[in-house]
C-alpha positions in Angstrom: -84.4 -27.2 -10.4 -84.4 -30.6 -11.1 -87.3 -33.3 -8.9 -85.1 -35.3 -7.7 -84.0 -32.5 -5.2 -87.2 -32.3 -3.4 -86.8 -35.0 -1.4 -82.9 -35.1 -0.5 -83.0 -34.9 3.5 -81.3 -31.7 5.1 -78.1 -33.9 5.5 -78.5 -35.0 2.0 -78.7 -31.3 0.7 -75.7 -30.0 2.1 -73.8 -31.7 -0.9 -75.2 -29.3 -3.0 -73.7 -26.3 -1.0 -70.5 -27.8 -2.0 -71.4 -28.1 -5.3 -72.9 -24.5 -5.4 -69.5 -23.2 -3.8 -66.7 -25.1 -6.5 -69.1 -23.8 -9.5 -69.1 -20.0 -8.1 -65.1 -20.2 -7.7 -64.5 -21.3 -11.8 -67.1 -17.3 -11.6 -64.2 -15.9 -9.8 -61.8 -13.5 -12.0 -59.0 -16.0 -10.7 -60.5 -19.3 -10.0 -58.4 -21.2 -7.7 -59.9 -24.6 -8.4 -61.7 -24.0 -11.4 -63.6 -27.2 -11.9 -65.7 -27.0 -15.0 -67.3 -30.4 -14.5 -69.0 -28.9 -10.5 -70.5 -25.8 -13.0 -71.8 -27.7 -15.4 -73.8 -30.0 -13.1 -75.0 -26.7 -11.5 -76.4 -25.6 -14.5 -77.7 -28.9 -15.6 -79.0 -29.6 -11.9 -80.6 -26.1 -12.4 -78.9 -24.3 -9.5 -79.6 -20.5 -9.2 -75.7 -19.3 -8.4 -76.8 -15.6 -8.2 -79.2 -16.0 -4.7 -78.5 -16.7 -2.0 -75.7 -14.6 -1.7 -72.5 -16.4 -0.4 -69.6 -14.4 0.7 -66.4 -14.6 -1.8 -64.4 -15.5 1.4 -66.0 -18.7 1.6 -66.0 -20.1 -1.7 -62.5 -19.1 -1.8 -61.4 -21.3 1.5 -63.7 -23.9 0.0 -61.6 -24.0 -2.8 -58.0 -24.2 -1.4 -59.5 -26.9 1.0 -60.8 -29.4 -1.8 -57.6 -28.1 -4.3 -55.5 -28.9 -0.7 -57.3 -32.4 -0.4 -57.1 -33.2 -4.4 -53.5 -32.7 -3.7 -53.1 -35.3 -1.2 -54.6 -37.5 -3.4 -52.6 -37.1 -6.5 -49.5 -37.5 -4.4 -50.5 -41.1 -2.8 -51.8 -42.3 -6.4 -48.6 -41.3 -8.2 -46.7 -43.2 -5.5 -49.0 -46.1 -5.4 -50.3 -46.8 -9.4 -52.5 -49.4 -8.1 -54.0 -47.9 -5.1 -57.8 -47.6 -3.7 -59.2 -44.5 -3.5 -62.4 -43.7 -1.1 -64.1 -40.6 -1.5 -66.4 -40.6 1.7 -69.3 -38.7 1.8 -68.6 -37.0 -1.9 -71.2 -35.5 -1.9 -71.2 -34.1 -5.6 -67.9 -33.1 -6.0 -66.2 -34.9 -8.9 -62.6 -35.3 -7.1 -62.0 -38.3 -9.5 -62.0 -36.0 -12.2 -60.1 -33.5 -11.4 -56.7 -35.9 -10.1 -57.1 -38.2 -13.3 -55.9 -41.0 -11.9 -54.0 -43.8 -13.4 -55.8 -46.9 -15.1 -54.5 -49.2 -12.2 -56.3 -47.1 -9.6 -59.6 -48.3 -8.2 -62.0 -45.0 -7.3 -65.0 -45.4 -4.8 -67.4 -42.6 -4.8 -69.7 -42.9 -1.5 -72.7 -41.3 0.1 -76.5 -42.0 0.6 -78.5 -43.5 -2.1 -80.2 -40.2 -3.6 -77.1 -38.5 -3.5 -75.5 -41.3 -5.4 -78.1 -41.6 -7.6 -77.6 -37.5 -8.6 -73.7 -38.2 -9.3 -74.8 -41.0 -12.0 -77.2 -38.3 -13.5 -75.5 -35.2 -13.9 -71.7 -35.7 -12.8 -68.2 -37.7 -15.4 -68.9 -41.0 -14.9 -66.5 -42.6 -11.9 -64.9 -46.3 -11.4 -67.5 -47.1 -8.8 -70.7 -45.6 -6.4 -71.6 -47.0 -3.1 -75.0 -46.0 -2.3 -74.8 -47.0 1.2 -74.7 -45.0 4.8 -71.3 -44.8 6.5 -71.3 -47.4 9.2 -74.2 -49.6 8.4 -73.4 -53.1 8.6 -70.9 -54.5 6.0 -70.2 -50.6 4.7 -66.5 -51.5 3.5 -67.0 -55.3 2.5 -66.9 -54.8 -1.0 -64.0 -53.0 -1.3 -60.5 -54.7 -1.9 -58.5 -54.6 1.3 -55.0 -56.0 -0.5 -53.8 -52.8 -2.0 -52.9 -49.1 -0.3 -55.6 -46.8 -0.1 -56.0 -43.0 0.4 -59.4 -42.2 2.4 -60.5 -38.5 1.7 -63.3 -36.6 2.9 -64.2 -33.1 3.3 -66.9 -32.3 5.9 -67.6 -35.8 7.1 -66.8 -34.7 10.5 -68.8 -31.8 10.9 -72.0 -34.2 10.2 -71.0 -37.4 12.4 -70.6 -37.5 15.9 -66.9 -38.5 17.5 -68.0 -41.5 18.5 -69.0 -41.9 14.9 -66.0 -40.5 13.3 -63.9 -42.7 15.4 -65.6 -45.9 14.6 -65.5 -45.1 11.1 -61.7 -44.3 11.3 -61.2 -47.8 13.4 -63.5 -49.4 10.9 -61.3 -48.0 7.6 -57.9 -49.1 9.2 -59.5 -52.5 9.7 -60.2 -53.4 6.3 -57.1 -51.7 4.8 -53.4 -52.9 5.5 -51.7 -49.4 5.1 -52.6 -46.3 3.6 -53.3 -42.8 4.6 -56.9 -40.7 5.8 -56.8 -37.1 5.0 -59.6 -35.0 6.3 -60.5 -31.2 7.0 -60.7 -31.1 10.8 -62.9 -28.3 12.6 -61.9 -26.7 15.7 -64.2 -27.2 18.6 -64.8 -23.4 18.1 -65.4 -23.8 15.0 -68.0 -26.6 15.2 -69.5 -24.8 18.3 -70.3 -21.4 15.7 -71.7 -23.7 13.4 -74.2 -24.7 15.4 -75.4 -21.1 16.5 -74.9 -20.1 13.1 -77.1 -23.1 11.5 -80.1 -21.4 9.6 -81.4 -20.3 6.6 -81.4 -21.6 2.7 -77.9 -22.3 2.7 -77.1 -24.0 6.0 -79.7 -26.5 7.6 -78.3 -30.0 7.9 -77.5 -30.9 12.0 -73.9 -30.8 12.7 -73.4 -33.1 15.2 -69.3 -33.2 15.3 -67.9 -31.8 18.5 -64.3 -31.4 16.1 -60.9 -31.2 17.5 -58.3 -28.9 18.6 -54.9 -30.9 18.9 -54.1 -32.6 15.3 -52.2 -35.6 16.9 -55.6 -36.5 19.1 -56.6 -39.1 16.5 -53.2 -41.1 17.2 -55.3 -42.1 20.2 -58.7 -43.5 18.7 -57.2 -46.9 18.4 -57.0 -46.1 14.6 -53.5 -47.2 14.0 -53.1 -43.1 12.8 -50.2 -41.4 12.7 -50.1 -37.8 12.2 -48.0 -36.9 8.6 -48.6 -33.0 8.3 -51.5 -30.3 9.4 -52.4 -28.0 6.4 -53.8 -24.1 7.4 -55.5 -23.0 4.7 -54.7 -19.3 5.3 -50.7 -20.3 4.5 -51.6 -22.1 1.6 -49.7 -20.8 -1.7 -53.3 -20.1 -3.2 -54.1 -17.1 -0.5 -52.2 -15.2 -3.7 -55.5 -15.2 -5.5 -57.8 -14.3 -3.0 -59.4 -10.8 -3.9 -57.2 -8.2 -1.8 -59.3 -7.5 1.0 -59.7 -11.0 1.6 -55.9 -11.9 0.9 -54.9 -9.1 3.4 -57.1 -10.2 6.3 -56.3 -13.9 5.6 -52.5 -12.9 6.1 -53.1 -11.1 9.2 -54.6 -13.7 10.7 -52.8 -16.0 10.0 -49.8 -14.4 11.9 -52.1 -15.0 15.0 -51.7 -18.2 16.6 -54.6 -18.2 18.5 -56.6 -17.5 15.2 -54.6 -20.0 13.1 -55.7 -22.3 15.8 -59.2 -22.0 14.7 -58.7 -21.9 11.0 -59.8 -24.2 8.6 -57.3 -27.0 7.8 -56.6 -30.6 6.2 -54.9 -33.1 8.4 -53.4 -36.0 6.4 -52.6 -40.0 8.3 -50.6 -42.6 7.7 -52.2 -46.3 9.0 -50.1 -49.4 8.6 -46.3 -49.8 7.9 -44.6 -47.4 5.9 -44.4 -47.4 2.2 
């Protein structure tokens, strides 16, 4: 495994859990997302994808999520040739990559210095890094706030506190005229387990997000957000590839609205006037 691992903080790590995940889905019989580019920086990285083992349920979920999220993207781009795109905390997935997006679109890749610094090393080169922490002073100044942009991020709010979150939401509707914010959003449960479940190789950075429970609770943040659509992963299209234990259980429960409840999801905004 490559040095400039060792000193990546705990928070900084759990990009490469994500990384680890996307690269043991394109393993999968079936891969669901199937991105090349994430295994090959595994290998190059020097990532052991054989141990720890991690159940096939969750890379599977994984994948639907960031396939669900790469979606949202490619939908605003097409619709808007010129628009910004922020990947917020990405961590080292190579989003950009997968939605190819047009030459008039302006991508920002951003996270914490080292992690930016192993995206230039081993990841397709992007349209631009920000190497800079999410609400430090002037975080957003140098990007252009005259075009629509689509704000993405998957697992920012597990690792920021509401207050945080909320501030950073405010902050992003600020400096943009209109656009839209898709996110995963945990359950309250579901953050809750993490933090009991929080230990071993896998799974150390704090989780600080309290999540939520009602998707339109955002609308009152003072965000300018309005709800467009809550995505369940467990009715996504792609549950047709999971393995057939796993696609069996994940239709079950999904017939539960109590469990549903608690399920993993995407929530997509719109901020400003409509298109």
């Amino acid at each position: 495994m490559t040095d400039a691992l060792t000193d990546l903080t705990d928070l900084q790590r759990a990009s490469l859990l994500g990384l680890r995940l996307r690269a043991l889905d394109v393993r999968l019989p079936t891969p669901i997302l199937n991105d090349q580019a994430s295994l090959q920086a595994a290998r190059d990285i020097g990532l052991n994808l054989d141990q720890p083992k991690i159940a096939q349920a969750v890379v599977a979920v994984h994948a639907v999520r960031t396939k669900t999220l790469d979606s949202i993207v490619r939908r605003f781009i097409a619709e808007n040739p010129e628009a910004v795109v922020l990947d917020l905390g990405c961590g080292l997935d190579p989003r950009r990559h997968r939605c190819t997006p047009p030459a008039g679109v302006d991508w920002y890749d951003l996270d914490y210095p080292p992690v930016i610094e192993l995206r230039q090393r081993f990841l397709p080169v992007a349209d631009h890094h920000v190497a800079v922490e999410i609400g430090a002073p002037g975080w957003l100044d140098t990007l252009p706030a005259d075009r629509p942009a689509i704000v993405v991020t998957d697992g920012l709010m597990a690792f920021l506190t509401d207050q945080a979150f909320q501030d950073m939401a405010r902050a992003l509707t600020a400096r943009f005229r209109r656009g839209q914010f898709a996110f995963n959003a945990y359950s309250r449960l579901a953050m809750r387990n993490s933090r009991r479940m929080r230990s071993g190789p896998l799974w150390t950075a704090p989780t600080a997000g309290e999540g939520i429970d009602d998707p339109r609770e955002p609308e009152s943040w003072n965000a300018r957000l309005r709800l467009i659509e809550q995505l369940y992963i467990a009715l996504a299209p792609e549950v047709d590839l999971f393995p057939p234990l796993l696609r069996t259980i994940t239709r079950i429960s999904a017939r539960s609205k109590r469990l549903l409840r608690h399920s993993d999801r995407v929530v997509r905004y719109r901020f400003g006037p409509k298109s």
